[in-house]
N, C-alpha and C positions, 0 to 999 in steps of 0.2 A: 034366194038371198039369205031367206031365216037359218035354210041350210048350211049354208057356207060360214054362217058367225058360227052355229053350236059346233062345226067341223076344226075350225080356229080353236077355240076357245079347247075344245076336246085335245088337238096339239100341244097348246099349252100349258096345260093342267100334266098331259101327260111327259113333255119334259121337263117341268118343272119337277116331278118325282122323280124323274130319272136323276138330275140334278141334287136332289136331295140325299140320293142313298150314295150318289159318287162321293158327297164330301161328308157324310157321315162317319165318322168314328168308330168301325166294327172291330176294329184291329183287336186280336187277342193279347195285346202287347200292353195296350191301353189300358191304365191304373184305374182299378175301383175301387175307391176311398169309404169311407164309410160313410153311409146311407144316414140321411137327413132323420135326425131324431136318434140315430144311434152314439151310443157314451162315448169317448176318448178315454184313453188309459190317465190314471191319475198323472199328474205331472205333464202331459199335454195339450198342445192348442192350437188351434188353425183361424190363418188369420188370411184374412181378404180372399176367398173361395174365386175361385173365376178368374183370376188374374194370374198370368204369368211371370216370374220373378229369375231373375239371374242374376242381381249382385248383390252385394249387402255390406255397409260399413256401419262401426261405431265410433260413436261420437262423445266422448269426456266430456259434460258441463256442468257446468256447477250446480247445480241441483240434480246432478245421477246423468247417467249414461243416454243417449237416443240411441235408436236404430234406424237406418233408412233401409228403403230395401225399392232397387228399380226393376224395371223390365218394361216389355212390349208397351202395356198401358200410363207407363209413366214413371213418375218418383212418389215414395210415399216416407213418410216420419213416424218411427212408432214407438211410443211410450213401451217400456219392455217391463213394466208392472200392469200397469192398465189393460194393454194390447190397443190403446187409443190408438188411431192412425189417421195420419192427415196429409192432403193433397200438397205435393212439394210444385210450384210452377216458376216459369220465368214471363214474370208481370201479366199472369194471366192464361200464360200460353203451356199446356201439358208436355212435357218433354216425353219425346218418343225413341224407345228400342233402348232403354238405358242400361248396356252393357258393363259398365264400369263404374263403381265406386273409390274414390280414394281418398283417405283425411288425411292433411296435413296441415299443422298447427293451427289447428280448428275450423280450418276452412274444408270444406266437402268440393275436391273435384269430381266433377260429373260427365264418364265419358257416354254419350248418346249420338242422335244419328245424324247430330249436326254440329257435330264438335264434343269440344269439350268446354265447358261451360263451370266457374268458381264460385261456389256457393260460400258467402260470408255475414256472419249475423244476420241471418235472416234475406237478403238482396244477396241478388247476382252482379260479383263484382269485377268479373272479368268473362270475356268468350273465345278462344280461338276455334277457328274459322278459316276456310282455303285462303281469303283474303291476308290470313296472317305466316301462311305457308302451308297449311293442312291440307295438300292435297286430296285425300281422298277423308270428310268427314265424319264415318262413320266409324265409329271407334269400338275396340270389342275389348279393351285392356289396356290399363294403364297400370307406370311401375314409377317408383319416389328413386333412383338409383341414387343421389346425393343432395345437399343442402341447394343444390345449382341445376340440378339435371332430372329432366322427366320424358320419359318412354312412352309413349304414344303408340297402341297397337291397331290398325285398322284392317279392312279388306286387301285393301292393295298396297299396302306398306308399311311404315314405320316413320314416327314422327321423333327429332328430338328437342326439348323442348328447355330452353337454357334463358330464363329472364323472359326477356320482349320476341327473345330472336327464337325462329322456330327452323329446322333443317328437314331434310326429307330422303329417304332412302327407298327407293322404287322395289315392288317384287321381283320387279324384271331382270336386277343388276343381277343376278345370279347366287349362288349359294355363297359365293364368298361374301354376298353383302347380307344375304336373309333366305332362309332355310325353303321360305316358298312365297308366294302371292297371299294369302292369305297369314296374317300372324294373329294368331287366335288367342295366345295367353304368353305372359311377362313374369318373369320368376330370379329376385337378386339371392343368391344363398347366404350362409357364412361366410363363405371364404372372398363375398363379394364377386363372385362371380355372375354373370347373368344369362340368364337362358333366354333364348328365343322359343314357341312353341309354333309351329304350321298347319294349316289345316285345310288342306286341300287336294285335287286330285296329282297336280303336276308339282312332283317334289317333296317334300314335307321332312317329318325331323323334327329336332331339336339342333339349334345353333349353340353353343356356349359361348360365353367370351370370358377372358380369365387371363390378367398377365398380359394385354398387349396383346392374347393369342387367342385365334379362333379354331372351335374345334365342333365339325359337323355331325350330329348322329342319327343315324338311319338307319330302314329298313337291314340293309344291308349288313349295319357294324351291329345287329341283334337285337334292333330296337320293335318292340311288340308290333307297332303299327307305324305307319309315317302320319297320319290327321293325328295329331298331339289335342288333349284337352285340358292336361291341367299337370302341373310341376308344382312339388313340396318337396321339402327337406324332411328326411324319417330324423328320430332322435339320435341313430347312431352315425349321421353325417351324410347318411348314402342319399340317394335324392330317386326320386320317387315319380317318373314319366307315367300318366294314364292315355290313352288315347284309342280309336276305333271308331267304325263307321256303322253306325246300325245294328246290325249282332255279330259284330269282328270285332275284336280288340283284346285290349289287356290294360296290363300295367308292366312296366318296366323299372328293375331297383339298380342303378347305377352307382360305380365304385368310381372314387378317386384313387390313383396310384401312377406315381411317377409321371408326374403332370398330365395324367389326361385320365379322360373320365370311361371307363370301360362297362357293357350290362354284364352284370354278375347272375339275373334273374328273372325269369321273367313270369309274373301271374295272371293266372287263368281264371277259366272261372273252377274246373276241375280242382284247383287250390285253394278255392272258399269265395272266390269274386263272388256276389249276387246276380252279375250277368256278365256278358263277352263285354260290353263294350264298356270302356271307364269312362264316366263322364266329370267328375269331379274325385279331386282328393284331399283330404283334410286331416290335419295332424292338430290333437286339441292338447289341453293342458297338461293330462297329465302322461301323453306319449303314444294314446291310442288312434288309431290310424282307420279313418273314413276313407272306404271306396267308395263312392256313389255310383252308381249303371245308370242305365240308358231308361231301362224300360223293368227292372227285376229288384229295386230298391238298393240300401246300402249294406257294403259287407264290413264288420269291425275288427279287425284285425291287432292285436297287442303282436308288438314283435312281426313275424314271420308267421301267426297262430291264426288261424281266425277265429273269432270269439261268437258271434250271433249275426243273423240277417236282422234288419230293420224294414221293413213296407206299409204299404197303407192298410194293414191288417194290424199293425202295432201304432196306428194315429198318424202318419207320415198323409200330410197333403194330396202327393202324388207321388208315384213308384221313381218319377226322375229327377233329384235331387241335384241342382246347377250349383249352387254355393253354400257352404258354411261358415258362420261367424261364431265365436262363443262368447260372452262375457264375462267382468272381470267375477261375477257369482258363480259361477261356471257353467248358465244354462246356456244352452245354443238355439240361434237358428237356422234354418235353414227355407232357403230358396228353390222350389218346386216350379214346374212346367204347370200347375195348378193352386195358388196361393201360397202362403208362406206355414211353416210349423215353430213352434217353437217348445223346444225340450229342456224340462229341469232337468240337470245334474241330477238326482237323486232316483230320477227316471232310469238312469242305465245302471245304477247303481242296486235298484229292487230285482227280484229274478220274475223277469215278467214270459220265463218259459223258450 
């Protein structure tokens, strides 16, 4: 009998190792930050280690500016002089997968994995919910497109959101209705036009709409990748697709001309990207152009030029950079697969090699 427990037990112990090494993190892809006790560059900061971050808004108040910044483990507030940070909940309860940030006249829309949810003075003053139309409530992106109207981006659809009344447009309607099943990011330009962004296996793209007129763009019409991750306007109008799966992708630089949008170009990593795949793109104050990668950090690009890499060997959290926000001082944050960073202005401005 003695025999047969230490025989048990001897199974267990050894798949439990086995267990261990399968969900362990050997990946050579996997960012190594800097080692505990080691300095950060002047002008940088890392804030909440261990946690995963993917959105970020700021907030105008009268006594200076907040930052939120949500992801996987919740919503968080953070003082951007201090680096104070504090737990954002709804009466208690940690909001989970918080994809989506958005202010509008001081209220913090919050899109998460069960809606989207309005954060005002302090209370949650409103929720929608499938109950209120949201079919599918997990939300990866939200867009303000006018004083009346809000975009709702989820797994399996698209929400529009006009007052009390909420509408629903399925993945499934086809490309004339939404680029794929998945709508991964929401993007209005100048010309007011709005992009759709998709991300998935069957289908994908960018949708435009512009005019009354919808105009689909794909693999096909030269577009770098079809899983879309992130849409910005460059300063000289052209509009700026990132997208890829893993270690494929790119970026694509789209032209307006004679009502429709055509790719004039398409970047690599061969032309200065940090890595194949784009995971975010960010265009800051004074014109210069964040690509963020997957797994290889961010590449900064003035123009068409690339200028320097950024990684966690120059203070960055984690080599995977989801979002950037800048403030009105001009430091930025940014939003890592591994806490948050936040960079003074004067950081890119020193020649740190």
């Amino acid at each position: 009998m003695l025999q047969k427990v230490i025989l048990i037990l001897m199974v267990v112990v050894l798949f439990s190792g086995i267990f261990v090494l399968i969900n362990e993190d050997r990946s050579p892809m996997a960012s190594a930050g800097p080692s505990a006790g080691q300095n950060l560059p002047a002008g940088v900061a890392q804030i909440l280690k261990g946690h995963e971050f993917s959105s970020l808004a700021v907030m105008e108040l009268p006594h200076g500016p907040v930052v939120f910044a949500g992801g996987i483990q919740g919503l968080y507030k953070i003082d951007p002089k201090s680096l104070e940070t504090t737990v954002v909940t709804d009466q208690g309860q940690a909001f989970r997968s918080v994809r989506a940030l958005l202010v509008i006249d001081g209220q913090l829309w919050i899109g998460h994995e069960q809606g989207v949810s309005i954060l005002e003075k302090g209370v949650i003053s409103r929720r929608i919910t499938q109950s209120d139309g949201l079919v599918d409530e997990r939300v990866l992106d939200l867009l303000e497109v006018d004083e009346e109207t809000l975009y709702v981006a989820t797994y399996t659809g698209l929400a529009i959101v006009r007052g009390p009344t909420v509408s629903w447009t399925s993945g499934d309607d086809g490309v004339q209705a939404l680029p794929g099943e998945s709508i991964k990011v929401l993007f209005q330009d100048s010309r007011k036009g709005i992009w759709m962004g998709a991300y998935n296996a069957r289908g994908g793209g960018v949708l435009v709409e512009y005019n009354g007129q919808r105009q689909l763009i794909a693999l096909q019409d030269g577009l770098v990748h079809n899983s879309i991750t992130s849409i910005a306007e460059l300063p000289d109008g052209r509009i700026a697709v990132g997208g890829g799966v893993y270690t494929e992708g790119g970026a694509s630089l789209l032209r307006f001309e004679a009502d429709r949008w055509y790719v004039e170009q398409n970047l690599l990593r061969d032309d200065g990207l940090a890595g194949e795949k784009v995971r975010h793109i960010f265009v800051d104050q004074s014109g210069l152009v964040w690509f963020c990668s997957e797994y290889d950090g961010i590449a900064l690009f003035a123009g068409e030029k690339p200028q320097r890499v950024l990684t966690v060997q120059d203070g960055l959290s984690d080599n995977e950079v989801k979002k950037i926000i800048q403030l009105a001082t001009g430091d930025y944050f940014l939003a890592t697969r591994d806490g948050l960073t936040r960079i003074s202005h004067d950081f890119l401005l020193a020649d740190h090699g």
